[in-house]
Structure formats: structure tokens, C-alpha cells
N, C-alpha and C positions, 0 to 999 in steps of 0.2 A: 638833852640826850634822848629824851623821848618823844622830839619831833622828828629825829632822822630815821628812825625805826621803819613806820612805813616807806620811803624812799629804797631804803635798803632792801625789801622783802620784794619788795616790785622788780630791782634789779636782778636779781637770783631767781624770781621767776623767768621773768624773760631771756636770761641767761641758758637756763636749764630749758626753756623752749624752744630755743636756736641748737640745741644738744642736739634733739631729741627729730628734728624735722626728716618729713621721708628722701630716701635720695635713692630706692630703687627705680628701675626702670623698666616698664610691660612689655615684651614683645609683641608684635605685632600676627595676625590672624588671617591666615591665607585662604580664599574661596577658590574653586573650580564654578566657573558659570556656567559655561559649557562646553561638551566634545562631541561632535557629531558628524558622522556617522559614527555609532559606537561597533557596529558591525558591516564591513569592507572585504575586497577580493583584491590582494596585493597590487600596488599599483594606482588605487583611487587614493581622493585626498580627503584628510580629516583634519576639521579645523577647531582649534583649542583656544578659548577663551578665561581667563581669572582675573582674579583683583587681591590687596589686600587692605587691613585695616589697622591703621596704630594710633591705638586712643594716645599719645601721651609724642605724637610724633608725625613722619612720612613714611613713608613706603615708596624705597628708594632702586631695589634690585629684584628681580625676578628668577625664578629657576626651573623649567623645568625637565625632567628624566624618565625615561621607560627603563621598567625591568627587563628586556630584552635588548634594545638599540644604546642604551647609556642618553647622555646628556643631549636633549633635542630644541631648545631655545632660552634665552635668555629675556624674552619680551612678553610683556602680561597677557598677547593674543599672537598666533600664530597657526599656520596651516603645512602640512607638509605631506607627500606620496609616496616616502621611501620607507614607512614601517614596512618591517621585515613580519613575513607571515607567523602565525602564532597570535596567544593570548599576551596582552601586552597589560601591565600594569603601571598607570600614569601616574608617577608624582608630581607633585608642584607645594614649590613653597615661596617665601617673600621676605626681606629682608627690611629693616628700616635705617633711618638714616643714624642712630647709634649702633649700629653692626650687627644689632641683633635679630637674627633667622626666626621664622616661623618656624609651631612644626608642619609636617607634611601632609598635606591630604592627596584622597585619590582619586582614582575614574578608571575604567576595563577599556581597553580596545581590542575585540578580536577582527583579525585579520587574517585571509582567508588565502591558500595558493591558488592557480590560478585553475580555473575548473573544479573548485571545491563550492559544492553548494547546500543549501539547505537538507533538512532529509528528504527523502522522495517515500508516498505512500505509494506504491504501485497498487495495493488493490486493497478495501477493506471491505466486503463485504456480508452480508447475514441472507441464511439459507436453510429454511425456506425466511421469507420478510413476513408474511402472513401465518401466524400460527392462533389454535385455539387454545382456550384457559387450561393451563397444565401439559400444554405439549413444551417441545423446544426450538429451539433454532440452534442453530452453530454459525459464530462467529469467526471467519477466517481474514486473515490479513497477510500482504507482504512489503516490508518496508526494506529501504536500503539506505549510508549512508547518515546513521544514525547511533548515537552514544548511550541512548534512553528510547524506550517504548513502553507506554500506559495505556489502560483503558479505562476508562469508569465506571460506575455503578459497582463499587467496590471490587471489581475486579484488578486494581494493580498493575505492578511491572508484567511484562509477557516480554518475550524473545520477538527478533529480528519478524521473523512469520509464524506462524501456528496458530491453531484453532480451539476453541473454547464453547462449550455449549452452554446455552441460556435457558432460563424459562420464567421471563418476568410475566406477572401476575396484571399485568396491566400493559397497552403499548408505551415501550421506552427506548428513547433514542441511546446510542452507545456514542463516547465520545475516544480517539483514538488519538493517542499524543507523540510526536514521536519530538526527539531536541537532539542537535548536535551543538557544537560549539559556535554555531553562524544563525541558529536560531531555532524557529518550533515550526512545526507544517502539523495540522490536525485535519481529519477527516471524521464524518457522521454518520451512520448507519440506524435504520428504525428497527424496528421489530411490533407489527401489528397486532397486538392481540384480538383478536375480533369476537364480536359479540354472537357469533351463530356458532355451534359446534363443529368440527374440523372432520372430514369422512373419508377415510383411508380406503381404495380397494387395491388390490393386487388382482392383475392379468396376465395371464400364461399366454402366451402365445398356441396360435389357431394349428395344430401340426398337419390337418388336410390344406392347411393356404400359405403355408410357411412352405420353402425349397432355392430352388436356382432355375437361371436363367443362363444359360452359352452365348454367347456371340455365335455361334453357328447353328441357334436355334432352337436347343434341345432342351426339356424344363427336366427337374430331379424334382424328388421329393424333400430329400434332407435340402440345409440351407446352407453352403458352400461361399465363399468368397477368394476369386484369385484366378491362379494361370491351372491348367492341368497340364500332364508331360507332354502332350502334343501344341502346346501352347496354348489353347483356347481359353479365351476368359471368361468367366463366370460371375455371375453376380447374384447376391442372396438376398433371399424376401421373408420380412416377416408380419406377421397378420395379429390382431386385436381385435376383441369382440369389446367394443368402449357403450355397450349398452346399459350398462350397468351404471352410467354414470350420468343422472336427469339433466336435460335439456333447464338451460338455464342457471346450472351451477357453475362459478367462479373459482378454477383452477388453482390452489397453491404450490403445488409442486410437482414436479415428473422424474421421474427416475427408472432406467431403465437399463435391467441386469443380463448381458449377454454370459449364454453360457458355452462358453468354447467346448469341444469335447477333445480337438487333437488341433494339433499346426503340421501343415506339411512344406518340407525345405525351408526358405529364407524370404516369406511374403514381404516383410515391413524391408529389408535393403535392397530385395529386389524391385518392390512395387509400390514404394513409398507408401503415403500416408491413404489409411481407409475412413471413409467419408460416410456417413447417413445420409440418406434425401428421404423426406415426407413424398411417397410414393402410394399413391390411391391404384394398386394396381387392380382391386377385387379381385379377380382367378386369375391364377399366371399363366400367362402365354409371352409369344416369342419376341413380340413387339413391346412387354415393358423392362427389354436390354438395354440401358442407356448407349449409343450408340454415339462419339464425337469427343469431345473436350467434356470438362467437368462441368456440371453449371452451379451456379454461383446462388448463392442462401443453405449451405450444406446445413445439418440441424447438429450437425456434433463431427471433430475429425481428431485421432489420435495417431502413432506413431509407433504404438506397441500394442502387444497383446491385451486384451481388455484385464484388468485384474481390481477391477473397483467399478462403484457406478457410475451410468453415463447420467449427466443430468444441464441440462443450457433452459436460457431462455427461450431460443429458438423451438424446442423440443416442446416445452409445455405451451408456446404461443399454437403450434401447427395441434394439438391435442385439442386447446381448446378451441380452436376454427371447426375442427370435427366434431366436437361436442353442439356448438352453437349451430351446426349445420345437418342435414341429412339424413347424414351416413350413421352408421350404426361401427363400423369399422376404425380403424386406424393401423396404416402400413406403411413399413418402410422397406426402402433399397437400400445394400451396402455395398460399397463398389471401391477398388483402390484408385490409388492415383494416376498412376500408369498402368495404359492399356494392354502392352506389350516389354515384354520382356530382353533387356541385351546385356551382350557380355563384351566387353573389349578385348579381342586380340590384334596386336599389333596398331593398326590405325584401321581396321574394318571391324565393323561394328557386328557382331553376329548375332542371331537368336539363339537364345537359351534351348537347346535341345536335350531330351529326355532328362529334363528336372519338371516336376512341378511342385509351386510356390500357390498356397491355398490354407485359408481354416474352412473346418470343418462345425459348426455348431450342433449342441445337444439338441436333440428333438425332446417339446414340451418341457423346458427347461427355461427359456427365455423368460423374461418378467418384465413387466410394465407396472411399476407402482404409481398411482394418481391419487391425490389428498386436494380435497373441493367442501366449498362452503356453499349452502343452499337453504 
């Protein structure tokens, strides 16, 4: 009896380990390899690539579906042009050859209508770019086209356009970030802090060399710009004494404050837009009437009343030619756009009779601010 003991225990083991054996099965583990373009303009094609894996088997069906379009192929790679525009969320899964699915994984496509594009910075600029230690600059931007707009240096979200004043302690670049749904467009902007200190003058304008000019010849003292009732055009001068400001200094900024005193009639709908020219006339006389067509490198042109200051590159480039040269002066002419005035009746074209269309500027009110390093 006690030889069969062991035989028996051996049986019951083996018994009880044939119970006990695993008989689950692992599903199988779906990859996206790849999808690219992940960002398109309705109409392009994107092409999608996966695999999957079944430790304990094959991988026998494929599947996959957008959260937009529904179910888009059945085969582990494929290419297609007909998403529909919008944010597309890609699934894909895999099945193995015991029926059992993966779960899902994903991938983004955005897809764009047609003529939707990235953001557009239209302008980002910093003004003045040259500042000394503890002055500022203002940063202005206008973007369009856009879901998000950042700036850095701890400055944050900001709106579509607007402006923000700086005064870093050192020169530092600004970074401008704008995203929509089709992707990011950025733009750069410096701000120079420079090592020589910054020297502000303000310039009044000269009022014995400030006035007007007629087209028929006649100089005023006040500074006039426009038609007068009997039609004649006029044009206004105004005068700087830029002595004050040493031969050899480096320009950072121009600014320049027209001081209206009255408007007479409808100058800007009648005589379009009014133009500055860098006009070296020293004493006015008859001959500095611009007299033709407009010429072309105007230093500044607007459409309305001045109600803010005038300031271009153009403006501080023609200041510092004067500086670097000569003259002790700096003068400009302002002139509209159209010489003559008309009115339509019927299909004949008539002149503007007893209106005049003209501003008039303050005397000794004008200002010229100039900020230079030396």
C-alpha cells in the first residue's frame, strides 16, 4: 500500500495543473505611424498610415473613423481628399484573428475652407526702436485671422491690435505669436537700449518763415492749406530752426504736432488727401508753389483732420539729412491732393463756386519733437 502512495499524489498533482492552466486571451494593440499633412486646405490629400500587435496571435482587420466624416477605411494605410473642413479627430483600431478589437488610438487633422489661411501679422512694430536707459518705446501690432495673440517678456495674451509700452533695462527682442486653427505665424521686433543718453528737443515753428503760397502768386503770413472762395489754391509752409541739434548726432525719433486753429468747408471730400514734402524753401516766395502732379517720396499723408502726431520714417530720415548737412533749418510744404476743385451736375463737371475748402493752422503753435544720441 505504501508503494502506490507516490503514483497517486503525482496524479492529483497533474490533475489539478491541467485545472488550473491560463485560457485568457490579450487583445491586440493598435499604433498610428503616421498622418501627414496634419494641417490642409479642403480638397488636399492626407495620407494615413498604422499597424497592430497581438502578442498571443495576428492582426487580421483594420478600422478606421473621423469624428466628423464617420468611418474612412478599412486597410492599415491609406490616402484620401475628401475630409470635410474643420477639426478632425482620427481613430484607428485593429482587430485579431480571435475577434478581439483594440482599443482606440488617435491623431488631429485640421482642415481648412478654401481660402482660410494662417494668421496674418500685418504690422508689428516698436516705436521709437532706439531708446536710452529708463526711457520707453511702445509696441504696436495688427494681426488678422487669428484665435490667440501673445507677446513675450512676460507680457501675455493682447487683443487682435493695440499697443503696449516698454522699457527694458537692456536691448530686447519682443516675440509676437499669433495661432489659429491651421497654425502660428510670429513676428520680431528689437528695442535698442543704447549706451549714450537719449536728448529730447522740442521746436516751435519759425512764425516770420511759417505762412502760404497761392497758385496766383501771393505769400500770407498765417499757414493756410487748400482752395479759397474764388478757387485758388494755396499751400502752407512751415519753418525749424534744427540748430539746436549737433552735427553728428544719430536721430531716434521725429514727431511732429500740427496745430490746426479752424477748417473751412469740406477740404478732405473735396481735395482728398493732404501730403507733407521736405521743402528747403528758406524765405517764401512765389516760385516754392508746387505747381503739376504730386511728386512722389511725400514724408507723411493723411485723410482727416490732424488729431494726433504725425511721425514716418521718411520724416526723421529728411531731418537727419539736414542735420548731417548745412542747413541750420528744416521746412516743409503741405499741399492736398487735388489741385482744383469740382462738383457734378448732370454730366458737366463744374467748379466749386463761392465755397472755400482750406485749414487754417495756429501761428507758433506747430512743434517738431526730435530725440538724438551723440
Amino acid at each position: 500500500m505504501k508503494k502506490l502512495l507516490l503514483p497517486a499524489i503525482l496524479i492529483v498533482l497533474v490533475t489539478v495543473g491541467c485545472l488550473y492552466a491560463p485560457t485568457t486571451k490579450i487583445p491586440p494593440t493598435a499604433y498610428v505611424d503616421s498622418v501627414y499633412p496634419i494641417n490642409i486646405t479642403c480638397g488636399e490629400t492626407v495620407d494615413f498610415k498604422g499597424h497592430g500587435i497581438d502578442p498571443d496571435g495576428t492582426v487580421g482587420a483594420y478600422d478606421w473613423r473621423s469624428s466628423r466624416d464617420g468611418d474612412l477605411s478599412t486597410a492599415p494605410s491609406f490616402s484620401t481628399s475628401t475630409l470635410s473642413p474643420g477639426t478632425h479627430t482620427i481613430w484607428f483600431k485593429v482587430q485579431d484573428n480571435d475577434g478581439q478589437w483594440s482599443n482606440e488610438v488617435s491623431a488631429t487633422v485640421v482642415v481648412a475652407a478654401v481660402g482660410e489661411t494662417k494668421p496674418v501679422i500685418n504690422s508689428f512694430i516698436a516705436n521709437p526702436a532706439n531708446i536710452g536707459l529708463g526711457e520707453t518705446a511702445t509696441l504696436s501690432w495688427d494681426v488678422t485671422g487669428c484665435t490667440n495673440v501673445s507677446i513675450n517678456q512676460a507680457i501675455g495674451s493682447v487683443g487682435l491690435n493695440g499697443t503696449r509700452v516698454v522699457s527694458p533695462s537692456k536691448t530686447t527682442t519682443y516675440t509676437l505669436t499669433a495661432v489659429n486653427q491651421l497654425g502660428t505665424t510670429m513676428a520680431n521686433v528689437q528695442v535698442v537700449v543704447g549706451q549714450k543718453p537719449i536728448t529730447k528737443v522740442e521746436l516751435y515753428s519759425i512764425a516770420a518763415e511759417d505762412g502760404q503760397v497761392s497758385r496766383s502768386g501771393s505769400i500770407g503770413s498765417q499757414p493756410l492749406v487748400g482752395d479759397t472762395v474764388s478757387g485758388v489754391v494755396i499751400q502752407g509752409f512751415f519753418s525749424f530752426d534744427i540748430s539746436a541739434i549737433p552735427k553728428g548726432a544719430s536721430l531716434t525719433s521725429a514727431t511732429l504736432d500740427l496745430a490746426t486753429s479752424d477748417t473751412f468747408g469740406d477740404p478732405f471730400n473735396v481735395l482728398g488727401r493732404l501730403y507733407i514734402y521736405d521743402c528747403q524753401y528758406t524765405k517764401l516766395k512765389a516760385s516754392d508753389f508746387a505747381i503739376g502732379p504730386l511728386l512722389p517720396g511725400a514724408l507723411y499723408s493723411t485723410v482727416s483732420i490732424f488729431n494726433e502726431s504725425v511721425s514716418s520714417d521718411l520724416l526723421l530720415n529728411a531731418i537727419q539729412e539736414r542735420v548731417n548737412g548745412d542747413g541750420n533749418r528744416f521746412q516743409i510744404r503741405l499741399q492736398f491732393e487735388k489741385t482744383q476743385a469740382y462738383r457734378s451736375t448732370g454730366y458737366t463737371p463744374q467748379t466749386y463756386m463761392n465755397l472755400a475748402d482750406f485749414i487754417a493752422f495756429s501761428v507758433d503753435r506747430t512743434k517738431l519733437t526730435v530725440r538724438y544720441q551723440y
